[in-house]
N, C-alpha and C positions, 0 to 999 in steps of 0.2 A: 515743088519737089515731089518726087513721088515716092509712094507706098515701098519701101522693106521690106518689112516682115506684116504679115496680115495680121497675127496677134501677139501681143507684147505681154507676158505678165512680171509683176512686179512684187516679189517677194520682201514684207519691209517698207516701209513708208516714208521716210523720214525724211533730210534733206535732199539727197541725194536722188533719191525714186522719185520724189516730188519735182525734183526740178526734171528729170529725166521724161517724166509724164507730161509735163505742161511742153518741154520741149516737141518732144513729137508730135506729141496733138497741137501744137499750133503751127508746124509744118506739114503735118499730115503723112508723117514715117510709118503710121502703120492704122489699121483698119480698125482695130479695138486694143485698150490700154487697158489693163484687168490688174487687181492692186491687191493685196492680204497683208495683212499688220496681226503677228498675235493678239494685240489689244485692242478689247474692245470700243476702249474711247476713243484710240490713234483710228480705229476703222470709223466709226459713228464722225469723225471729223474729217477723213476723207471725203467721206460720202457730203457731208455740210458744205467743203468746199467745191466738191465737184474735182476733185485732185484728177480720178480717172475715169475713165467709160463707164467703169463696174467695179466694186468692192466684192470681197466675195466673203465669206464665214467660216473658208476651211482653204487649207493649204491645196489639197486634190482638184475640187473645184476651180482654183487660180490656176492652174498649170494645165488644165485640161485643155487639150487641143492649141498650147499655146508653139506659136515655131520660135518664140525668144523667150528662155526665163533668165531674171535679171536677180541674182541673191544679194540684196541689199541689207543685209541683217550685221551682227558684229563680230567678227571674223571667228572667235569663241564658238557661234552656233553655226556657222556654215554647214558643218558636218551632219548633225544632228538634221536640220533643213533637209540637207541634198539626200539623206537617206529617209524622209517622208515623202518627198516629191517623186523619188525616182520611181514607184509603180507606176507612176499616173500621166511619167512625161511620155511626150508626142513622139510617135522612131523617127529618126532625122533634124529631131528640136537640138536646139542650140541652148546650153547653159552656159552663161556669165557669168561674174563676182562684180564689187565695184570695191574690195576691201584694200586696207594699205597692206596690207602682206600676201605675200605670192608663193613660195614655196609651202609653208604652212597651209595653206586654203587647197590648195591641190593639194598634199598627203592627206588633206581631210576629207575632199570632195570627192576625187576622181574614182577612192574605189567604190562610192555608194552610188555610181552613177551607171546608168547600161551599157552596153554595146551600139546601142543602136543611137547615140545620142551622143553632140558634139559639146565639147567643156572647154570652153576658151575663155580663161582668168583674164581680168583686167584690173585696169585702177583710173579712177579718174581724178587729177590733181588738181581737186578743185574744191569748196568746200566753204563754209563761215563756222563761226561759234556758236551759229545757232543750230536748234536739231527737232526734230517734229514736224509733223505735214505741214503745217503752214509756214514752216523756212522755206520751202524750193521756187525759184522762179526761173523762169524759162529761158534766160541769158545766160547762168550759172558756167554754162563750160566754152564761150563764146573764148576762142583764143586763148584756152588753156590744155596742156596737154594729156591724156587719155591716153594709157600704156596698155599694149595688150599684151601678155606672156602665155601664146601657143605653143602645146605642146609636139614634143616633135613627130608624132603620128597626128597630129591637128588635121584637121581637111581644110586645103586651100581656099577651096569656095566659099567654107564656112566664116570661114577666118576675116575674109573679102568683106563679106556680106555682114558683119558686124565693124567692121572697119567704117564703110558704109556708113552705117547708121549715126557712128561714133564722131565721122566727119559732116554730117546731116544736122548734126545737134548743134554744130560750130567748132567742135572740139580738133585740138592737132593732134593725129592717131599718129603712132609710132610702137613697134615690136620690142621687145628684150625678152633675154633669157630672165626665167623667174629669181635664179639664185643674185642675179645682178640686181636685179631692180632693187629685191630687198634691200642689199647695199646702199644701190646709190639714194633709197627714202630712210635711210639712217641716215644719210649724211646731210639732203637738203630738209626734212620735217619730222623723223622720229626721235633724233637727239634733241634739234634745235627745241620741241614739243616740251620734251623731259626738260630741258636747262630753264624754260620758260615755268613748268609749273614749278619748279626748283625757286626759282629766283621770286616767283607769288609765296610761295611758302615761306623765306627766309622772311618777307616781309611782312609775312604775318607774326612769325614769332621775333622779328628782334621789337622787343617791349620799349626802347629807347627813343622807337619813332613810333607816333599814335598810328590807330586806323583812319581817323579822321586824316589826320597829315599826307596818311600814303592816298587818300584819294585823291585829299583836295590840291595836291600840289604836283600829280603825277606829268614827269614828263616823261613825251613820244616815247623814250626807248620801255619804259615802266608799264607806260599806258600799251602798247604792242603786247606786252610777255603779259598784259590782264587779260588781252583778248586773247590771245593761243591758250591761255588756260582755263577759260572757260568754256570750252571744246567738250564734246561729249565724254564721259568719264568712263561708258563701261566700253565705247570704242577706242578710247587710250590705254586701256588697264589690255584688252586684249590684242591691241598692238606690240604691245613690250614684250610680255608673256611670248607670243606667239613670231616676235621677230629678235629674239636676245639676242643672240652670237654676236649678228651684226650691229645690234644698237649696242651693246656690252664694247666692242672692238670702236666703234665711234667713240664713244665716251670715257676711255681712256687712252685714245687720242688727244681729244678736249684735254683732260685734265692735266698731260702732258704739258701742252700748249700752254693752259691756265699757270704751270709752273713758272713754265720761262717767262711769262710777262709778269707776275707776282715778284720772279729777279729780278727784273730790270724794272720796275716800280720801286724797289727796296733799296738798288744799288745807281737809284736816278739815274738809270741810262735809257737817256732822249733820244739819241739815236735810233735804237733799237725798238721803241714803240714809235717812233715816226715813220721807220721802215715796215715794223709790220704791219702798222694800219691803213701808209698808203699801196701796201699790197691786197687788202683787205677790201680796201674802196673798188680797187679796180672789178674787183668780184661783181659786187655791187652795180659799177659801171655797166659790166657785162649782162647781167640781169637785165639793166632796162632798157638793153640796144637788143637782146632779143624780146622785146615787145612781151616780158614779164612782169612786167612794173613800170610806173613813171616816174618822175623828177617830183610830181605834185609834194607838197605838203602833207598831204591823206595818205600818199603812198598808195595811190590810185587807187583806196576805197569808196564805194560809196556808203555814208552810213549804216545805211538800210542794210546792205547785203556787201561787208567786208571778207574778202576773201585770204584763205587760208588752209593750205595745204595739207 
């Protein structure tokens, strides 16, 4: 493959930048991978792993002279970031996101950013439970999809040109309007998120079943909503905050829904949980014929690096 972007930096460390970083440098997308983590430990362990080309000590320093900067931070400091960086970016550099919210990160981003500098939001739906530089590995977006929400004075070339990169990594790029996207990650990961730490929570507090019990006898569906809820917690706290309406509008849909089968549990009507769950399945079906998922057992994770949106 060839070269991209000649220099990459990477604002934010964690899984996501980490796999981002390993991804290109072992394709060789771009000529140097430049990293910054506020924290000094999350830097001193880049630097141990060899995450990127160069670590750097200050936000200016990482974006200098870079033609891609990549805001991998929690959607909460986007703003605060893009208005540190912006003296210092390159005229004609390209800014990204990798956040799960799109209209929020653009009212927060766009105005601290210049004139002379392209802001093209993305999201990559890609992801595990775990989170720190040493989560990312270099397959992480191998045939999963990578949204990118350009604005509508966005420059085409620019747009291309992180497309590009997005599909270099292995990822399936695809465009939406940001107001949409929002929606439709309430519907497939920001509700299902909330029902899941909802459902860890109930079972920490119903006292009737030990803690010992809810591990040691966890099944798949129990075992699933442990691992969605052990997700980073100040990138969940600043998803909901920053994407309400539409996660608010999901989840009293849901509880809608949760109505009518609560009757038809109550009033033992078979019928009607047989209908809706094998309209339910087919959902399901449909996921794993587009090469979302498998039939496996694991739910086509692998231990190590189980994936989740």
């Amino acid at each position: 493959m060839s070269v991209i972007y000649d220099r990459i930096a990477l604002i934010g460390l964690g899984l996501i930048a980490g796999s981002m970083s390993l991804a290109i440098r072992d394709r060789k997308l771009a000529n140097e991978v430049v990293g910054y983590a506020r924290s000094q430990q999350t830097r001193d362990t880049a630097r141990e792993i060899g995450l990127c080309d160069r670590v750097t000590d200050s936000l200016a320093e990482a974006v200098a002279d870079a033609d891609l900067v990549v805001l991998a931070v929690p959607v909460g400091a986007m703003g605060d970031v893009a208005a540190e960086i912006a003296p210092h970016l390159k005229p004609g550099a390209t800014v990204t996101d990798v956040g799960s919210v799109k209209q929020a990160v653009i009212d927060a981003v766009q105005p601290q950013l210049p004139d002379d500098v392209h802001f093209i939001p993305g999201h990559p739906l890609a992801g595990t439970e775990h989170s720190g530089p040493r989560a990312g590995f270099s397959t992480l977006f191998i045939n999963r999809w990578w949204l990118l929400t350009p604005l509508p004075d966005s420059d085409p070339q620019a747009v291309d040109r992180l497309a590009e990169l997005v599909s270099a990594m292995g990822a399936k790029c695809d465009r939406m309007e940001p107001g949409h996207h929002d929606l439709v990650l309430a519907v497939t990961s920001h509700a299902p998120h909330l029902i899941a730490f909802t459902m860890v929570g109930v079972a920490d507090h119903l006292r009737r079943v030990t803690d010992e019990e809810v591990i040691q006898y966890s099944a798949a569906g129990f075992r699933d909503f442990t691992r969605i809820a052990a997700s980073d917690p100040t990138m969940w706290r600043d998803v909901f905050l920053h994407n309400k309406e539409a996660t608010l509008d999901i989840l009293g849909r849901f509880t809608e829904e949760l109505f009518t089968l609560q009757r038809a549990i109550r009033m033992g009507d078979g019928q009607q949980l047989h209908d809706y769950f094998t309209r339910t399945r087919g959902i399901r079906r449909g996921i794993i014929e587009a090469g979302q998922d498998t039939e496996a057992p694991d739910f086509g994770r692998v231990a190590t690096s189980g994936k989740s949106d």
